[in-house]
DRENTORMI-156023 format. One record per residue: residue number from 0; residue in three letters; x, y, z of N, C-alpha, C, O in turn. Coordinates in steps of 0.05 Angstrom, whole numbers, plus 5000, padded with zeros to 4 digits. Example, Ala and Ser with C-alpha at 12.3 -4.5 7.8 and 13.67 -1.06 7.14 Angstrom:
DRENTORMI-156023
<0 'ala' <5264 4886 5156> <5246 4910 5156> <5264 4934 5156> <5285 4934 5169>>
<1 'ser' <5257 4955 5142> <5273 4979 5143> <5258 5001 5157> <5268 5023 5161>>
//
This chain:
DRENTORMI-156023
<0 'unk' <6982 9212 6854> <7006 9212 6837> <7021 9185 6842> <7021 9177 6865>>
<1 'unk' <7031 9174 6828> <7033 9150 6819> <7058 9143 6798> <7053 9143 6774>>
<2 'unk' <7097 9136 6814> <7109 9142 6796> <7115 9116 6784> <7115 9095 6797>>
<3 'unk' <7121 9118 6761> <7120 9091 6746> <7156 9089 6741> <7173 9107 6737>>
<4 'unk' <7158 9056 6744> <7186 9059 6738> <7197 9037 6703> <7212 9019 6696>>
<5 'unk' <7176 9054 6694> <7182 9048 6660> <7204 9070 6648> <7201 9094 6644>>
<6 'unk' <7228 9051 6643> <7254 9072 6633> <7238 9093 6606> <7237 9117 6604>>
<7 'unk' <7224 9069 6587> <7224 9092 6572> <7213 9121 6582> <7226 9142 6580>>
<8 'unk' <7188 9117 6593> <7181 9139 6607> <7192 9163 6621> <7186 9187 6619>>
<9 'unk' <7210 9151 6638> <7225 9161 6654> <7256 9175 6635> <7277 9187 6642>>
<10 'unk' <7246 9168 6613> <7281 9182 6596> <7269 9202 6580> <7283 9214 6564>>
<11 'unk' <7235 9210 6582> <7231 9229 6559> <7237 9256 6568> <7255 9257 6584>>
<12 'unk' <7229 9274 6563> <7242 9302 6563> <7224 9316 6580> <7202 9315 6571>>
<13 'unk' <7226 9329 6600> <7200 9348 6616> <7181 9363 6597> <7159 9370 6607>>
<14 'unk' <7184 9368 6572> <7163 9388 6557> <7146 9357 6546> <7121 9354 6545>>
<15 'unk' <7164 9339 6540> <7147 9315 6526> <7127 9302 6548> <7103 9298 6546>>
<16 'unk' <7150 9295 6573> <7137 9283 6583> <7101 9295 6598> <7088 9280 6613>>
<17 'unk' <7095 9317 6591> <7088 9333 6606> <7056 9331 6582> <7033 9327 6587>>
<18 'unk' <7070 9336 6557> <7044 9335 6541> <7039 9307 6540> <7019 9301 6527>>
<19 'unk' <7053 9287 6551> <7046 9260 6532> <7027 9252 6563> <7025 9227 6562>>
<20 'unk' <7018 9258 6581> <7007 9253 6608> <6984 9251 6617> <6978 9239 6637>>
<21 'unk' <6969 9264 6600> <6942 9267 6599> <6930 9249 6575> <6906 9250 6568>>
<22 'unk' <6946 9235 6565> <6935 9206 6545> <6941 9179 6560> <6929 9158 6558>>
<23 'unk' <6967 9185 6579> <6974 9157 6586> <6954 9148 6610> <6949 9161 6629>>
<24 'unk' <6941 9118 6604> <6917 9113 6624> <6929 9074 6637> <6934 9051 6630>>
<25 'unk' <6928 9089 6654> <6929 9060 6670> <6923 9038 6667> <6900 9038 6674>>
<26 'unk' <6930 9013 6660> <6914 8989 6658> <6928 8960 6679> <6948 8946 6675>>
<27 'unk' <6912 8960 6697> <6926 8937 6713> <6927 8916 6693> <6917 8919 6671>>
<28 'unk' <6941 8891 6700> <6939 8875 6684> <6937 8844 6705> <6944 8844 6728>>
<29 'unk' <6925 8819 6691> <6929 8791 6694> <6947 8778 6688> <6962 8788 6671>>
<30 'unk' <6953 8756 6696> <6969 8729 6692> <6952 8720 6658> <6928 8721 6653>>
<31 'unk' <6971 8714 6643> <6960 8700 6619> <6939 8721 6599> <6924 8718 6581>>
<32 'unk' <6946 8735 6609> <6925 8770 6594> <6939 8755 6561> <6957 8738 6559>>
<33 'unk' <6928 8765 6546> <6925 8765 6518> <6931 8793 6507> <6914 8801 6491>>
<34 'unk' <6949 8810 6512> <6946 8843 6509> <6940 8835 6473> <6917 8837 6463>>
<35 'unk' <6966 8826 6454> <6948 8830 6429> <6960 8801 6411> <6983 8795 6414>>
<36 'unk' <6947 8790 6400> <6949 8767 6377> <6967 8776 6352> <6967 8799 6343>>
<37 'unk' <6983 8752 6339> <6999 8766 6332> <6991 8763 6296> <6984 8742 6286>>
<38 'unk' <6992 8781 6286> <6978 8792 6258> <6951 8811 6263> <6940 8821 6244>>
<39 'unk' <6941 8817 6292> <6929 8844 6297> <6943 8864 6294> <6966 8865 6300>>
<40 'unk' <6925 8888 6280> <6940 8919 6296> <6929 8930 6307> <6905 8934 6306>>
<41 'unk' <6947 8941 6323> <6947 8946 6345> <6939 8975 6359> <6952 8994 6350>>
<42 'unk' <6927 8980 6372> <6903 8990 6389> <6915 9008 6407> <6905 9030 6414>>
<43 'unk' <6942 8997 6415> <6949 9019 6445> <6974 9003 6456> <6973 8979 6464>>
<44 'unk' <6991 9018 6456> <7020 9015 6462> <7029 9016 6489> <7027 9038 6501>>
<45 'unk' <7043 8993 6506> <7038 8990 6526> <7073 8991 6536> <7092 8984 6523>>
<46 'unk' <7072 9004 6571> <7093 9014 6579> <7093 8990 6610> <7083 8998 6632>>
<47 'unk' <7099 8975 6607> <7097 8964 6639> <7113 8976 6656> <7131 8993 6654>>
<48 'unk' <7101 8962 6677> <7115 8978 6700> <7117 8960 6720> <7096 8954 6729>>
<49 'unk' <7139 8948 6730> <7142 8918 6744> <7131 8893 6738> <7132 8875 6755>>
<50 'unk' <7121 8888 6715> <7105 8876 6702> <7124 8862 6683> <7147 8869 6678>>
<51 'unk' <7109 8835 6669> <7130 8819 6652> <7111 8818 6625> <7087 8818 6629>>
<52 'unk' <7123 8818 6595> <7104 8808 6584> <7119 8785 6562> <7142 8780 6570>>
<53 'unk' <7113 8773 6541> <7126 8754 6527> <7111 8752 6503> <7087 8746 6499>>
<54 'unk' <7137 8762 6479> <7126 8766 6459> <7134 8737 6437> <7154 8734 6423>>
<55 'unk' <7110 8716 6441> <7105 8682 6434> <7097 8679 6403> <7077 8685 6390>>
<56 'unk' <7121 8665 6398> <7111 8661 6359> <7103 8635 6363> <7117 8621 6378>>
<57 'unk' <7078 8622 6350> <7062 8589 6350> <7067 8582 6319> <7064 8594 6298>>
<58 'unk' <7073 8566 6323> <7075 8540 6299> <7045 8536 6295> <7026 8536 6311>>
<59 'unk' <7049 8533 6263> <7015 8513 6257> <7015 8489 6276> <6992 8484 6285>>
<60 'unk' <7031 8476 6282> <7026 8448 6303> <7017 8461 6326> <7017 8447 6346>>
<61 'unk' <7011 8477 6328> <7011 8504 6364> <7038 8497 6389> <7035 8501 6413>>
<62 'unk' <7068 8483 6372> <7085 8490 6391> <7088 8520 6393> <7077 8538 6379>>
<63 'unk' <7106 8523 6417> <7107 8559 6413> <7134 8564 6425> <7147 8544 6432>>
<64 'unk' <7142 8586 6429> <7167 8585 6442> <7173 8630 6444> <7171 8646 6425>>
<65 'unk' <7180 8635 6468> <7185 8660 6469> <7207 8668 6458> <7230 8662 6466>>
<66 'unk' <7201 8688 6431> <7226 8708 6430> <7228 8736 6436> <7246 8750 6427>>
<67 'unk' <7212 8742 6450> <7230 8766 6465> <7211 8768 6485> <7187 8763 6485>>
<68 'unk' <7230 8778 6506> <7213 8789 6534> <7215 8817 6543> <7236 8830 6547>>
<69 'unk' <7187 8824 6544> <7187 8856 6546> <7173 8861 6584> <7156 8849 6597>>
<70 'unk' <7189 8882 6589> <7185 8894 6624> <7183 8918 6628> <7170 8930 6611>>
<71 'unk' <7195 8934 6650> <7205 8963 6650> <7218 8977 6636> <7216 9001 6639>>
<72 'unk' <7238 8967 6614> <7256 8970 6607> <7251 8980 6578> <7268 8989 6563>>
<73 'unk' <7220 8977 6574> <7217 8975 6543> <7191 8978 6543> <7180 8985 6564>>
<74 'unk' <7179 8974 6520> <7141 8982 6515> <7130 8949 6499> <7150 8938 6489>>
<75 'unk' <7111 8938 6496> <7100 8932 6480> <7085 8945 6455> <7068 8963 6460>>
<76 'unk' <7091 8936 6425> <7084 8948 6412> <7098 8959 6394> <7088 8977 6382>>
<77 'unk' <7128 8950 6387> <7151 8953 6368> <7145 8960 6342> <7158 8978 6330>>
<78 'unk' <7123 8945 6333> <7116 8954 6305> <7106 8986 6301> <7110 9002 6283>>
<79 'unk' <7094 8987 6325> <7089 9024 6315> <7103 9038 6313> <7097 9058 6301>>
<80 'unk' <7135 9033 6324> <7164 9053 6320> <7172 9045 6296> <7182 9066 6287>>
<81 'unk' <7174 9028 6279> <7173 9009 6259> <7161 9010 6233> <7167 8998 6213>>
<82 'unk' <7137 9031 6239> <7126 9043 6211> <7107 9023 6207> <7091 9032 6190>>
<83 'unk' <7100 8999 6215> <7078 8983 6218> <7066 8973 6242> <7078 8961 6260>>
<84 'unk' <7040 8978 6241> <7032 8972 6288> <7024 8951 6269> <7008 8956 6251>>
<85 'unk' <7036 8925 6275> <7024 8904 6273> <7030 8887 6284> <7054 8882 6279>>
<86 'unk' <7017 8871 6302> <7039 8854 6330> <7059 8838 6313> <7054 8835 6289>>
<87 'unk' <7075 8829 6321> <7089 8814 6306> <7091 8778 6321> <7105 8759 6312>>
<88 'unk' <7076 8779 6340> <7064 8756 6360> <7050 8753 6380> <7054 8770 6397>>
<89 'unk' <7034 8737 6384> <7017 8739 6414> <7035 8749 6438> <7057 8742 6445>>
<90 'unk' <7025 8759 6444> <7037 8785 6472> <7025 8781 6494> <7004 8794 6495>>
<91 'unk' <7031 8761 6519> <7023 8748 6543> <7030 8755 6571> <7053 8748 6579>>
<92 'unk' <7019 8763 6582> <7033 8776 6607> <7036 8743 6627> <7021 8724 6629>>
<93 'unk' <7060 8748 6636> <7066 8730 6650> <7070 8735 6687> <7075 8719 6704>>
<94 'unk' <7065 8764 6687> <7074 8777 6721> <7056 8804 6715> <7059 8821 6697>>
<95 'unk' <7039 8803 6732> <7020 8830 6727> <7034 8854 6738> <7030 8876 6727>>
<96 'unk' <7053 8852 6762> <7061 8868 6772> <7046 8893 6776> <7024 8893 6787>>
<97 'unk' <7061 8921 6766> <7044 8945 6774> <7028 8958 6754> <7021 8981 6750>>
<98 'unk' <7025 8933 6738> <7002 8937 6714> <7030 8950 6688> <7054 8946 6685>>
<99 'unk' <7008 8968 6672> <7026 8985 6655> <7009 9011 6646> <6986 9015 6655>>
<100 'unk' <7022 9028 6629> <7009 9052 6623> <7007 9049 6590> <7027 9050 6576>>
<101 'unk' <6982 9046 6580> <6974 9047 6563> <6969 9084 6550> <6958 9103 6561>>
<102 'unk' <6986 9082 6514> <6980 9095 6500> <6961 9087 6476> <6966 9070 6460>>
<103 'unk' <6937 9102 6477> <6931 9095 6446> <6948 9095 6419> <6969 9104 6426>>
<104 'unk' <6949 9090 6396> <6959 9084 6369> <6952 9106 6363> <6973 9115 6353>>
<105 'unk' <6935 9124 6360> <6928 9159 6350> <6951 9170 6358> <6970 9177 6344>>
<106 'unk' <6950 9171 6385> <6973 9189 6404> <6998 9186 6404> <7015 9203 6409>>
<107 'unk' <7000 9161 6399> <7037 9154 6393> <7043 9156 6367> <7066 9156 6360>>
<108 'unk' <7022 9157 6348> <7026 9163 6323> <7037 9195 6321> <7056 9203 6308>>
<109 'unk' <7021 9208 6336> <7017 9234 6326> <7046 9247 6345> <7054 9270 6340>>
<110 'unk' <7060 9232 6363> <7077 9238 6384> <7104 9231 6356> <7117 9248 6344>>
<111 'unk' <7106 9205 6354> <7127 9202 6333> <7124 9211 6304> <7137 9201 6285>>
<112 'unk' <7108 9230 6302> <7114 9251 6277> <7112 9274 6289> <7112 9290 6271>>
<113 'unk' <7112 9284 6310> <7124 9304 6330> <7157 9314 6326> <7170 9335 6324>>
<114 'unk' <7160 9280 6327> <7188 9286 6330> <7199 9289 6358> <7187 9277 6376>>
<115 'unk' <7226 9308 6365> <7237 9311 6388> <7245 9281 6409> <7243 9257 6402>>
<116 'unk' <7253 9290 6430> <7253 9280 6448> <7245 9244 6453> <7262 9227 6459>>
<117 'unk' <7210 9238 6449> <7203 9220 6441> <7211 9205 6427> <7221 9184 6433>>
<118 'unk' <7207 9219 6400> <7214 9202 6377> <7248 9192 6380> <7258 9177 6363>>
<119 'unk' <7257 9198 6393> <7291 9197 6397> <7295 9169 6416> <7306 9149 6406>>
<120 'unk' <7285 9171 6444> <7266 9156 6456> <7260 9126 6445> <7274 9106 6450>>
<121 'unk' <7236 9127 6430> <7230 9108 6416> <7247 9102 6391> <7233 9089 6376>>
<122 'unk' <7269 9106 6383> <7284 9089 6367> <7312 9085 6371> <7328 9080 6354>>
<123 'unk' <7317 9091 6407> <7341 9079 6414> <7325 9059 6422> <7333 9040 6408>>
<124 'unk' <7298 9044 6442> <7289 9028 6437> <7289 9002 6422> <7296 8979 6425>>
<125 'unk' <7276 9018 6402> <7281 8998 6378> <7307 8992 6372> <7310 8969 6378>>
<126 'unk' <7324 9000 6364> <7345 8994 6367> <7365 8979 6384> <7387 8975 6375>>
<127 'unk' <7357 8971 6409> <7367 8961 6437> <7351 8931 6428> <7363 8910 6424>>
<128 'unk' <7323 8934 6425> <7299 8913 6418> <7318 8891 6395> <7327 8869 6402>>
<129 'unk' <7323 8902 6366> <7327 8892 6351> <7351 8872 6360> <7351 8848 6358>>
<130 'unk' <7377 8891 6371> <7395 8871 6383> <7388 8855 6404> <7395 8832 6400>>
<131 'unk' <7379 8857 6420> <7357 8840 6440> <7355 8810 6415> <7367 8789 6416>>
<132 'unk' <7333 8820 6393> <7327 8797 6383> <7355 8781 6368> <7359 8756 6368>>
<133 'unk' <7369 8801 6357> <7395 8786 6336> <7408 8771 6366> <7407 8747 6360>>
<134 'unk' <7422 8772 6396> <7430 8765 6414> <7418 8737 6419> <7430 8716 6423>>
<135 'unk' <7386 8740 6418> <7367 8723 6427> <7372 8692 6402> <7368 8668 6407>>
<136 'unk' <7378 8702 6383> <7376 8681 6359> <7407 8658 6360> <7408 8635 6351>>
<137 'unk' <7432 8677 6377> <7449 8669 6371> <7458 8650 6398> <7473 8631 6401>>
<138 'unk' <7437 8667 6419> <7442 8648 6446> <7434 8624 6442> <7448 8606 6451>>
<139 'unk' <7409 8618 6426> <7392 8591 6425> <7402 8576 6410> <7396 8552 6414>>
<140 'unk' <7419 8582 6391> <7434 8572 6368> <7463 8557 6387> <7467 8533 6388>>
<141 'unk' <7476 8574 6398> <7506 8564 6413> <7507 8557 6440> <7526 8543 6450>>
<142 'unk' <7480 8568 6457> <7488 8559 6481> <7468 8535 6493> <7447 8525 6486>>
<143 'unk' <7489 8530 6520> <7462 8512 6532> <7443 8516 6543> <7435 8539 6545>>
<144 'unk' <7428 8493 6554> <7399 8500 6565> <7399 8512 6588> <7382 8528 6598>>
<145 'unk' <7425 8502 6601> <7428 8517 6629> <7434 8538 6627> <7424 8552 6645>>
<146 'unk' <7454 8555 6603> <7464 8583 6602> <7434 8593 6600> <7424 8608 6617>>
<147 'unk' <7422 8584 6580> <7406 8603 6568> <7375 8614 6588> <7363 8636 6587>>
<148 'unk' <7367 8587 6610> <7356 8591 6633> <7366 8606 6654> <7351 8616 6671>>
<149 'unk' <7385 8607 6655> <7404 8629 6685> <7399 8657 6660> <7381 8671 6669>>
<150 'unk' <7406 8666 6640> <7398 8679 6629> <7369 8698 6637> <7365 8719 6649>>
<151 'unk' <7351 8678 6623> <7324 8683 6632> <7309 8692 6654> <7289 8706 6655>>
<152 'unk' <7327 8677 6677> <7322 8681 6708> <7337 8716 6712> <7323 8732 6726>>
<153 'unk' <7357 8723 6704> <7368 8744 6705> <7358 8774 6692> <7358 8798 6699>>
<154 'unk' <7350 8759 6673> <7331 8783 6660> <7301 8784 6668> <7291 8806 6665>>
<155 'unk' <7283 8761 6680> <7261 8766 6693> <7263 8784 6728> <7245 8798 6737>>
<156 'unk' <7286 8779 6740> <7292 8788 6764> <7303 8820 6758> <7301 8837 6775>>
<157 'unk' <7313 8825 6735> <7319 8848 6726> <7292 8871 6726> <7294 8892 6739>>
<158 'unk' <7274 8865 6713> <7250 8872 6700> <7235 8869 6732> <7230 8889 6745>>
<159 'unk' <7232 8856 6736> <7204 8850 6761> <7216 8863 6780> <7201 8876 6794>>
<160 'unk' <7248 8863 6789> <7260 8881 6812> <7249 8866 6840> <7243 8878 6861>>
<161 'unk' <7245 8836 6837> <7246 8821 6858> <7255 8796 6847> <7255 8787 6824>>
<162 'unk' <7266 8784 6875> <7281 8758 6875> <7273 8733 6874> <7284 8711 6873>>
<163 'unk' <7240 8742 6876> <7225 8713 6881> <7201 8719 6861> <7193 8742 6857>>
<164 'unk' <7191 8697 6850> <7169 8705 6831> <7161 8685 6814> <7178 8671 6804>>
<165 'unk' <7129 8679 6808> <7117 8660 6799> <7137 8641 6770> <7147 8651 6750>>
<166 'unk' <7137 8625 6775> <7143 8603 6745> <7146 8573 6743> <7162 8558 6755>>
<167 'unk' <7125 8568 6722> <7128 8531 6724> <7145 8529 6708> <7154 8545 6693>>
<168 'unk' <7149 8511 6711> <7164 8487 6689> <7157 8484 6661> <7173 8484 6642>>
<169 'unk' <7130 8481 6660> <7116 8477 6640> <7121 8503 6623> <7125 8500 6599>>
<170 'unk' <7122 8532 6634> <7121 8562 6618> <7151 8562 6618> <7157 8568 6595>>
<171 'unk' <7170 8558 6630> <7197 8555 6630> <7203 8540 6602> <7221 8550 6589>>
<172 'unk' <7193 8522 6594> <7207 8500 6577> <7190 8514 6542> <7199 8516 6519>>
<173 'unk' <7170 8519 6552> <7158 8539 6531> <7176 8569 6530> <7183 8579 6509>>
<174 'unk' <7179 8576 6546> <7202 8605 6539> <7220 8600 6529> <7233 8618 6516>>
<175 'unk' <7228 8578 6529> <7259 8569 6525> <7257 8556 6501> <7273 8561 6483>>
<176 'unk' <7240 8539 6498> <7238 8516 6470> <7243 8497 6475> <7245 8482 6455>>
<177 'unk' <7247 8487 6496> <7256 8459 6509> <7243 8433 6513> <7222 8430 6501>>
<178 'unk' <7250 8418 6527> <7228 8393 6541> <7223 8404 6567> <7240 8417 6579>>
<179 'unk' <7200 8399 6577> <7200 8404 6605> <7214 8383 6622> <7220 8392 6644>>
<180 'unk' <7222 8359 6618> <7240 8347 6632> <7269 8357 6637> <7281 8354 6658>>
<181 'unk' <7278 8371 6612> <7303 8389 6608> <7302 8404 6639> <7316 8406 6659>>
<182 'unk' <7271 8415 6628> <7275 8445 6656> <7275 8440 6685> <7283 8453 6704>>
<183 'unk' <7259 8411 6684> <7263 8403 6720> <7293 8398 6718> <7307 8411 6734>>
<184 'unk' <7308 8380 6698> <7331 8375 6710> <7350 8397 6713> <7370 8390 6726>>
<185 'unk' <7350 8416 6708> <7357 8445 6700> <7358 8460 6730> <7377 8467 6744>>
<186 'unk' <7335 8461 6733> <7324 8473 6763> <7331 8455 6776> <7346 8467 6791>>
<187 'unk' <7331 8431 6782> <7342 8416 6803> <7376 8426 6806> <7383 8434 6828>>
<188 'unk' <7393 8424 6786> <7417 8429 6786> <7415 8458 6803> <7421 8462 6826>>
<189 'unk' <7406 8473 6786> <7417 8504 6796> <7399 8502 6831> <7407 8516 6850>>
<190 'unk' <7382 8489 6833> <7380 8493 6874> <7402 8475 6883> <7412 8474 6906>>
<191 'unk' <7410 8460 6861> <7421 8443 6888> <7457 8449 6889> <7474 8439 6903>>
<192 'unk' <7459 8474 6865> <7490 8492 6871> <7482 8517 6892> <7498 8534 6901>>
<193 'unk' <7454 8515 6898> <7449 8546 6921> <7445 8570 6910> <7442 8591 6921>>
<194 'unk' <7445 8565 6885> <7432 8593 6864> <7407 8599 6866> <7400 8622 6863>>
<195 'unk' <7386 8576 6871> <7352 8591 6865> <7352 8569 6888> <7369 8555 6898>>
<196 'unk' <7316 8573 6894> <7300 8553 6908> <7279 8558 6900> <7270 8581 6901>>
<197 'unk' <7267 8537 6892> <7233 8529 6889> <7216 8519 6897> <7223 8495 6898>>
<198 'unk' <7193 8523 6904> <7165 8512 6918> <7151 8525 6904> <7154 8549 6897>>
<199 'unk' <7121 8500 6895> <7111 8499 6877> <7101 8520 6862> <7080 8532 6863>>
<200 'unk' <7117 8520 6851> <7115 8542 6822> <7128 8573 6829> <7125 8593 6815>>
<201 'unk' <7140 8572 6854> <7148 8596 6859> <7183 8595 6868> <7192 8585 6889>>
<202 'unk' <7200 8609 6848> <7223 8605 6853> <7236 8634 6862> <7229 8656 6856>>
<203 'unk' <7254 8624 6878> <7274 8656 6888> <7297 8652 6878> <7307 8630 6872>>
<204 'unk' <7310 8681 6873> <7345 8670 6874> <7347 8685 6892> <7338 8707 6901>>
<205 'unk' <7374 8657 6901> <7391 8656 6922> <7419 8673 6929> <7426 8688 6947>>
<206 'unk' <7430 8663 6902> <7457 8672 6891> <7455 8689 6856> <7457 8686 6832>>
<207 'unk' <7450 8706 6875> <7450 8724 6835> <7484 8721 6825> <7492 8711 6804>>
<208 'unk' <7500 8735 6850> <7530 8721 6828> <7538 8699 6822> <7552 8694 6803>>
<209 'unk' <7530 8682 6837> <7534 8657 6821> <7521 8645 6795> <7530 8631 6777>>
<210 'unk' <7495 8660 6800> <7467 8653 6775> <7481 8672 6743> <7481 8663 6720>>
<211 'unk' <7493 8698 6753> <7511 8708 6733> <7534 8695 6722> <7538 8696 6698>>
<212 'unk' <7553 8679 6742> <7576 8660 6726> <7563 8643 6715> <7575 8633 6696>>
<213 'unk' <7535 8633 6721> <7527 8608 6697> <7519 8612 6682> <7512 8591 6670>>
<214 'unk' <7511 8636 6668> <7499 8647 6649> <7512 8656 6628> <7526 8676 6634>>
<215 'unk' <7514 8649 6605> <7529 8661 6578> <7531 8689 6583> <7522 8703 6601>>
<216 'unk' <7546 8696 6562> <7552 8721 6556> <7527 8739 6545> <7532 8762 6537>>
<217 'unk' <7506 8730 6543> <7486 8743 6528> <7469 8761 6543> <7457 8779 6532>>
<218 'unk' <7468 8757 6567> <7457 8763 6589> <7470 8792 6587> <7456 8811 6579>>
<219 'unk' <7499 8796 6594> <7515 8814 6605> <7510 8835 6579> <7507 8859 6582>>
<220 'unk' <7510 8823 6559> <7512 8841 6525> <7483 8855 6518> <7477 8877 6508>>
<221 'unk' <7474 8843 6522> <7444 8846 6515> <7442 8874 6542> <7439 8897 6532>>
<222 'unk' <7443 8874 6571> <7446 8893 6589> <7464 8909 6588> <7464 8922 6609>>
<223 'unk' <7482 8916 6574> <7503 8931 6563> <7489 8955 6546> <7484 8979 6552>>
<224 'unk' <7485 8938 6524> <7457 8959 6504> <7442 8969 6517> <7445 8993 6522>>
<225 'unk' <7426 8960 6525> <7410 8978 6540> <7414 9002 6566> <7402 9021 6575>>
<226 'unk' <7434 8990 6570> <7443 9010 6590> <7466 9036 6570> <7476 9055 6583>>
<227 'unk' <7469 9035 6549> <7485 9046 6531> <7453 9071 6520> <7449 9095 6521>>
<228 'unk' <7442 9050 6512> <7416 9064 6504> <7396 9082 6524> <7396 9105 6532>>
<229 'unk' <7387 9069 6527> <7371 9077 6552> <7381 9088 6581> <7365 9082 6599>>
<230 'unk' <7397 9098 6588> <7409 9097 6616> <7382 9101 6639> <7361 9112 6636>>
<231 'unk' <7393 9087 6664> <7365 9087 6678> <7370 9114 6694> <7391 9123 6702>>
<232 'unk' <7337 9125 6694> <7336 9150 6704> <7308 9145 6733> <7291 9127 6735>>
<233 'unk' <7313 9166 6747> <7294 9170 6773> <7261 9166 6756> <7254 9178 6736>>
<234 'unk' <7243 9145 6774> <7217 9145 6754> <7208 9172 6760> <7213 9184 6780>>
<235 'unk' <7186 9183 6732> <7162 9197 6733> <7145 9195 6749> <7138 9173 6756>>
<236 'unk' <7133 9220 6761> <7112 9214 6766> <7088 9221 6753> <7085 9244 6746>>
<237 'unk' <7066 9199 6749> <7047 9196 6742> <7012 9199 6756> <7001 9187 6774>>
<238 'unk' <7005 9214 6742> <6979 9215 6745> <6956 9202 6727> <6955 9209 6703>>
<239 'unk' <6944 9191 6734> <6927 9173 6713> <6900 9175 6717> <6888 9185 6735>>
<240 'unk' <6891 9162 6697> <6867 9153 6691> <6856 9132 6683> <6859 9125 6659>>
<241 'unk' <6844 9119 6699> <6832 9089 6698> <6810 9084 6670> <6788 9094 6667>>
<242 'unk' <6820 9072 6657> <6793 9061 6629> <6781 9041 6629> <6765 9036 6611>>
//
């Protein structure tokens, strides 16, 4: 037994959670995994569980830049609540963490015309998601590089539920849309106010309240919703099956 600390999971209802258990199957995951390309549909709906993933729109030039980041907090796979499973971008795991729990597209289909509990579930979700993205559009638009990186750092430490954890410069400046020169000078500032520290490629924070005063308001709003939506509950426990 095996309890997973994926909110959605953990907010469904004991009769739901109970039938939906014997579909959900384990899948560890990699650094740089490819879960799905974006104009595929989609196969199997994914619940992490300490785990990071990043949902990456590419330019025909192949710049790219992350707009939304999905963790515990949430599922990959928005389009199937959505009335279309169709990725809506390459979907990249960036922190394998404790893997995730994979649903097939049959089963979540047949779960959200169920109704109940689930389906309730999955469209405060969506709904948390969508402002997620309208928040996400307006931070990049008004704030700076520094708000919008203390940001980032806040919501990856949120999700992973540790203080230290893989990231270059190079994937930093791509999450963000930036230069990577932006992001060294960026990270140099915030170690050298005592907020983070880095060695090579692995940064901690230091000072989360401080990393919170430098961070816009988007941070705090965006974790508002979701905590409005979703409230966090004691994880499930899980029993699985390896595929």
């Amino acid at each position: 037994m095996n309890p997973s600390s994926n909110r959605l999971l953990a907010s469904l209802s004991p009769a739901d959670y109970q039938r939906l258990l014997p579909d959900l199957k384990y899948r560890p995951l990699k650094v740089r995994q490819v879960l799905s390309k974006g104009g595929d549909r989609l196969t199997d709906i994914y619940f992490p569980d300490k785990s990071l993933c990043s949902i990456v729109s590419t330019m025909d030039d192949g710049a790219s830049v992350e707009v939304a980041m999905v963790g515990d907090e949430g599922m990959v796979g928005i389009g199937a609540v959505l009335g279309e499973p169709i990725a809506s971008g390459d979907v990249v795991v960036h922190a394998a963490g404790n893997g995730a729990y994979a649903l097939g597209l049959d089963v979540f289909e047949r779960e959200m015309a169920h109704g109940g509990a689930f389906r309730d579930v999955m469209a405060r979700y969506a709904q948390a998601f969508v402002a997620l993205l309208a928040q996400s559009v307006a931070c990049n638009g008004l704030h700076t590089a520094e708000e919008r990186c203390c940001r980032w750092l806040l919501m990856t430490n949120d999700r992973l539920g540790s203080n230290e954890f893989n990231v270059t410069h190079e994937m930093l400046s791509m999450m963000l849309g930036v230069r990577r020169p932006t992001i060294t000078l960026v990270l140099a500032q915030l170690a050298k106010a005592g907020m983070i520290s880095q060695v090579r490629g692995r940064l901690r924070i230091v000072d989360r309240a401080a990393l919170e005063s430098a961070s816009c308001e988007c941070y705090r709003t965006v974790k508002n919703i979701f905590d409005r939506l979703l409230p966090i509950r004691a994880p499930q426990p899980l029993q699985f099956s390896a595929r």
